[in-house]
N, C-alpha and C positions, 0 to 999 in steps of 0.2 A: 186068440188075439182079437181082440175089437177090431182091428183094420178088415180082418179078413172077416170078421160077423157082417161089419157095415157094406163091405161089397158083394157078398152074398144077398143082401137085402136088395140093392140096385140091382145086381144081375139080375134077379131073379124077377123083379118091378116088369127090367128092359124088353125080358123074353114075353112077358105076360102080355103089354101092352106094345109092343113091337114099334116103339119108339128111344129117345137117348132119355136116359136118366141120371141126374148128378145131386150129388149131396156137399153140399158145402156147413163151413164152421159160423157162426156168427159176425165173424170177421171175410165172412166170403172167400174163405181157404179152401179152395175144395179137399174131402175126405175122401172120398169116392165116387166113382164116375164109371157109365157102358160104355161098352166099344163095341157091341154087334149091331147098332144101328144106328141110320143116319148119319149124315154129316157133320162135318165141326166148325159150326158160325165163329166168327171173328174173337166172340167173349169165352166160348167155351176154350177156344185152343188157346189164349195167353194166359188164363185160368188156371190152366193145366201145367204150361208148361213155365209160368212164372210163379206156381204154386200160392198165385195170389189174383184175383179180380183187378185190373188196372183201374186205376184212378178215377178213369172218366166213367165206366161202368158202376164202381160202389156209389158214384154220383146220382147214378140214374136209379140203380134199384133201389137205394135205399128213396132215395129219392119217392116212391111209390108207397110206402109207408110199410113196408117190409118189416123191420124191427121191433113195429107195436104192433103188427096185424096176429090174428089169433085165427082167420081164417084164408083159404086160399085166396090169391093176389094175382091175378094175370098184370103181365108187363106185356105192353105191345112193342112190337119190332123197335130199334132204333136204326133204320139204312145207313146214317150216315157213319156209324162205327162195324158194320157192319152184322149187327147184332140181331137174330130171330125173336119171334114171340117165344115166350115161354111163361110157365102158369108156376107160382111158388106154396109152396105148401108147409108151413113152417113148424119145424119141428120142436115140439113143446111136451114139457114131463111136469107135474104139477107146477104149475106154469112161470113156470122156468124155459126160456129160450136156448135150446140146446147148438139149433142150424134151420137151416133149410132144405125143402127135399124142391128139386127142381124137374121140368115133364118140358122136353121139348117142342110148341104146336108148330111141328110142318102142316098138321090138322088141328081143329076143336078137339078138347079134352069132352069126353062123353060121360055122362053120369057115372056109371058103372068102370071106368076108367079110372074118373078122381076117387071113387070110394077104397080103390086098391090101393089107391096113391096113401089114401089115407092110411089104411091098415100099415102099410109099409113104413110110414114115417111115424106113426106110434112103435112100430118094431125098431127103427133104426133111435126113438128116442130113450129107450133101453140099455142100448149101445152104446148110445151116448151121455148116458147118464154115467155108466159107470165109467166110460173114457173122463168126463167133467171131474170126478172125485180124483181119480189119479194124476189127472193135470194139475187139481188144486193141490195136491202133497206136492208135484215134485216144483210146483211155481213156490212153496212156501221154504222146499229145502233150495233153492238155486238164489235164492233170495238172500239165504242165510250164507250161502258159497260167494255170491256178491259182496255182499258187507264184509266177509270175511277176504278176500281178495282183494279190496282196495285198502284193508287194513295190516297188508301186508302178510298174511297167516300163509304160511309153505306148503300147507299140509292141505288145504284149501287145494291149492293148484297140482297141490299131489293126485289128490280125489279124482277130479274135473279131467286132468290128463288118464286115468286112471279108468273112468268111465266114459272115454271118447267124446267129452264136450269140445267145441270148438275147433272141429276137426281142420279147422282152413286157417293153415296161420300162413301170416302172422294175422294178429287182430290188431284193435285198436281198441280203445278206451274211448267213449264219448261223453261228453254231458248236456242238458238243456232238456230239447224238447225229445227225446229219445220212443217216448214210447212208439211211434206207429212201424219200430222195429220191431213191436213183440209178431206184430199181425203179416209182415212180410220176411219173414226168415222161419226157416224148416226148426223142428225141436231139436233142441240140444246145438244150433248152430249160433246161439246168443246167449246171452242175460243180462237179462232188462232191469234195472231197476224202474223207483218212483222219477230218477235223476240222472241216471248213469246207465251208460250200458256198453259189452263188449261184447265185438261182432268183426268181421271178416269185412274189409276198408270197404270190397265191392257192392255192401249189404246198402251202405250211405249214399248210392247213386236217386238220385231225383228226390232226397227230402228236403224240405226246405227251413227245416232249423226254426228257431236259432237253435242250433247245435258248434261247439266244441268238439274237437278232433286232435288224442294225442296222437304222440309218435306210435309205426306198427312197432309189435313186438310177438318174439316167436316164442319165448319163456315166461308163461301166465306169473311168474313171481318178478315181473317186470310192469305190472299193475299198477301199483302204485304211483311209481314214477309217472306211466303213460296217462292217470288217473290227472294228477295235479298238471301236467304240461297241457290236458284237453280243458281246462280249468279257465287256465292262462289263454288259450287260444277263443272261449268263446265268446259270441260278438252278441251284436244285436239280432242280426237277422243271417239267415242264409246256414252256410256250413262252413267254418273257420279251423284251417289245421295249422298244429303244431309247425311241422313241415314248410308251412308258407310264410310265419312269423321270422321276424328282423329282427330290429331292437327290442321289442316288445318281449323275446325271450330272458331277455337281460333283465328288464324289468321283473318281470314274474317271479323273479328268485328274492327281489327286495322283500323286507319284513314289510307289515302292515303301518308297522309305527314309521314306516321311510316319511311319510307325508307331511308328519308331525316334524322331522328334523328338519325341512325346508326352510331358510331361510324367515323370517318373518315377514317381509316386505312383499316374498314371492307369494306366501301363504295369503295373505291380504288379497292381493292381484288377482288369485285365482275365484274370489269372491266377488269380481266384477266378470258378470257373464259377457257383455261384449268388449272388453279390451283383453279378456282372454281369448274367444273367438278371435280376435284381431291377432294376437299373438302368435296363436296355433296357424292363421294362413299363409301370417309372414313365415314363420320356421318352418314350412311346410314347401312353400315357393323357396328358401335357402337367400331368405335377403332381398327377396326381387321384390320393390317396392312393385312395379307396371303389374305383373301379375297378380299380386295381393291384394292392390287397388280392385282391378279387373271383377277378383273372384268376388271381392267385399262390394262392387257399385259405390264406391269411393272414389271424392277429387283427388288427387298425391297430399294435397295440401291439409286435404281432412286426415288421412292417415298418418303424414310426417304428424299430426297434431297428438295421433292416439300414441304413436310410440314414444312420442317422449312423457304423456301422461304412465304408458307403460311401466316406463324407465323411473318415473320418481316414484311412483309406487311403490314397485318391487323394489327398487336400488339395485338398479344393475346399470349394464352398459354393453345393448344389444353387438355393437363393433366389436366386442369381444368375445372369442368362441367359446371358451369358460363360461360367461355367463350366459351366453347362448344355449348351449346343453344344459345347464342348471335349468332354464326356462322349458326348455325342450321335456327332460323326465319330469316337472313339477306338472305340466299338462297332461302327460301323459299318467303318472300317480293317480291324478285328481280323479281321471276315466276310469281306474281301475277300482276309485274306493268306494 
C-alpha cells in the first residue's frame, strides 16, 4: 500500500533527525505524519484531525510561495494562530508537484539534516507518483459515476453503494461553486464534479458558495430529484438549501417558457428596472406603502405616483390579490430566467 510506503518514509525521516515530520498533498491534506516526537503546534493538530489545513493556515503557507517554489521554504512561526516554524520541502517528480514534505524547527535545520530531508522527499515522490496515477483513474471513473447519477442510471448507484462510496447518508446534492469539496473531504466520501457534487450535508459547514443545497437523501437513485431541487435553491452568494425554500419551491417546477405566458403588460413592466424594484418592496412589505417608502428613500407621494405608473403598465390592479400574486411570481420568474 502507498499509505504504508509513505509512513515508513516519515517514520524513518523522524527517527533519523529526531524531530516531527509530516507530509501533506498539494491541497495541504496531510498523508502522513510522526508521532515519536515533539509536540503538536496549533496547525499540525487541526491538520490532522480535520484532515485538512484550516483556512487561515493555507493563507499563510501558501502564502510564502510554496506551490511555485522548487526549492526548500522556511515559514517562520505565526503566534498568533498558534503555529511553529517549519521548513517545506516540496515534493516534485519530473516537475510535477506531488506535496510537500514538512521538518518541524523547535531548532535550525542543519545541512546534513535538509539533505536527508531531501533524499526522503525524492523517496516519498515515487510514492506519490504512483498514488497520483491512481487518483487520476479513479477521479475519471467517479466522474463518469457522477454524470451517470444525476442522469438517473440505477446501476450507477448500484456500484457506488456496492464499493462503499458515500458511506455517511444521507447526502445531498449540490451545485455552484462546489469544488473546494474535493480538497476537504476523505476519498470515497464525495464526488465532485466541474458543477455538482454529492457529499454528506456536514461536509458544507464554512463554505461560502454560491452554492445550491438539495433535499438529503439516503437512496443515491434519489439523485436526480435532489440534483434539480439544489438547482432551484441556488442563489447568488452564500449556501442556499432546498429545506429553507417557500414559494420559490413552487416556482421551480414551472417550465421555462412560464415567463413567456405572463400577461403582456406584466412582461413590459418587468423591463422597467425601477418600477419593478418598486414592485418587488411593495409585495415584499404585503402593501405597506410607510415601509416601502422607508426601504425605497421615497416621499408616499413619489411612490403612490410609481404604483399607479405600475398599474397602467402592467394592467392590473394592485388592491386585488389575483393580481397581486400574478405580479408577485412574474418577479419572481424574471430572477429565475
Amino acid at each position: 500500500m502507498s499509505e504504508d510506503a509513505l509512513q515508513e518514509i516519515v517514520d524513518a525521516l523522524s527517527v533519523r533527525l529526531n524531530r516531527p515530520v509530516l507530509v501533506d498533498d498539494v491541497d495541504l491534506r496531510p498523508l502522513a505524519y510522526s508521532s515519536q516526537f515533539g509536540e503538536l503546534d496549533t496547525l499540525r493538530t487541526a491538520s490532522i484531525l480535520g484532515r485538512a489545513a484550516p483556512a487561515w493556515a493555507r493563507e499563510v503557507l501558501f502564502g510564502h510561495g510554496i506551490r511555485s517554489a522548487t526549492e526548500p521554504v522556511h515559514i517562520p512561526p505565526h503566534p498568533a494562530n498558534g503555529m511553529e516554524a517549519r521548513l517545506c520541502i516540496p515534493i516534485l517528480r519530473a516537475r510535477r508537484r506531488l506535496g510537500y514534505l514538512w521538518l518541524l524547527e523547535d531548532r535550525p535545520v542543519e545541512a546534513p539534516e535538509l539533505e536527508l530531508a531531501r533524499t526522503s522527499a525524492a523517496d516519498a515522490a515515487a510514492v506519490l507518483q504512483s498514488e497520483a496515477d491512481t487518483q487520476r483513474e479513479r477521479r475519471r471513473r467517479e466522474l463518469q459515476l457522477l454524470t451517470a447519477l444525476l442522469a438517473g442510471a440505477s446501476d450507477a448507484a448500484a456500484a457506488l453503494d456496492q464499493e462503499r462510496y458515500l458511506p455517511q447518508r444521507p447526502v445531498v446534492v449540490c451545485v455552484g461553486a462546489v469544488e473546494e469539496l474535493r480538497t476537504r473531504t476523505p476519498a470515497k466520501h464525495a464526488l465532485v464534479g466541474e458543477a455538482a457534487a454529492i457529499v454528506a450535508p456536514h461536509h458544507l459547514d464554512g463554505l461560502e458558495g454560491p452554492i445550491g443545497v438539495g433535499e438529503p437523501i439516503a437512496d443515491l437513485r434519489g439523485v436526480p430529484r435532489s440534483h434539480r431541487h439544489a438547482q432551484a435553491a441556488l442563489g447568488e452568494s452564500g449556501v442556499t438549501r432546498w429545506d429553507d425554500l417557500r414559494a420559490q419551491r413552487l416556482l421551480s417546477a414551472l417550465p421555462p417558457t412560464a415567463l413567456g405566458d405572463l400577461p403582456a403588460g406584466v412582461r413590459s413592466l418587468l423591463e422597467h428596472e425601477q418600477l419593478a424594484l418598486t414592485l418587488e418592496t411593495y409585495l415584499d412589505h404585503a402593501g405597506d406603502v410607510k415601509q416601502t417608502a422607508a426601504e425605497l428613500w421615497l416621499h408616499r407621494t413619489s411612490l403612490y405616483y410609481r404604483l399607479r405608473r405600475i398599474e397602467e403598465i402592467a394592467g392590473v390592479d394592485l388592491n386585488k390579490g389575483e393580481d397581486r400574486l400574478l405580479c408577485h411570481v412574474a418577479l419572481r420568474l424574471a430572477k429565475r430566467a
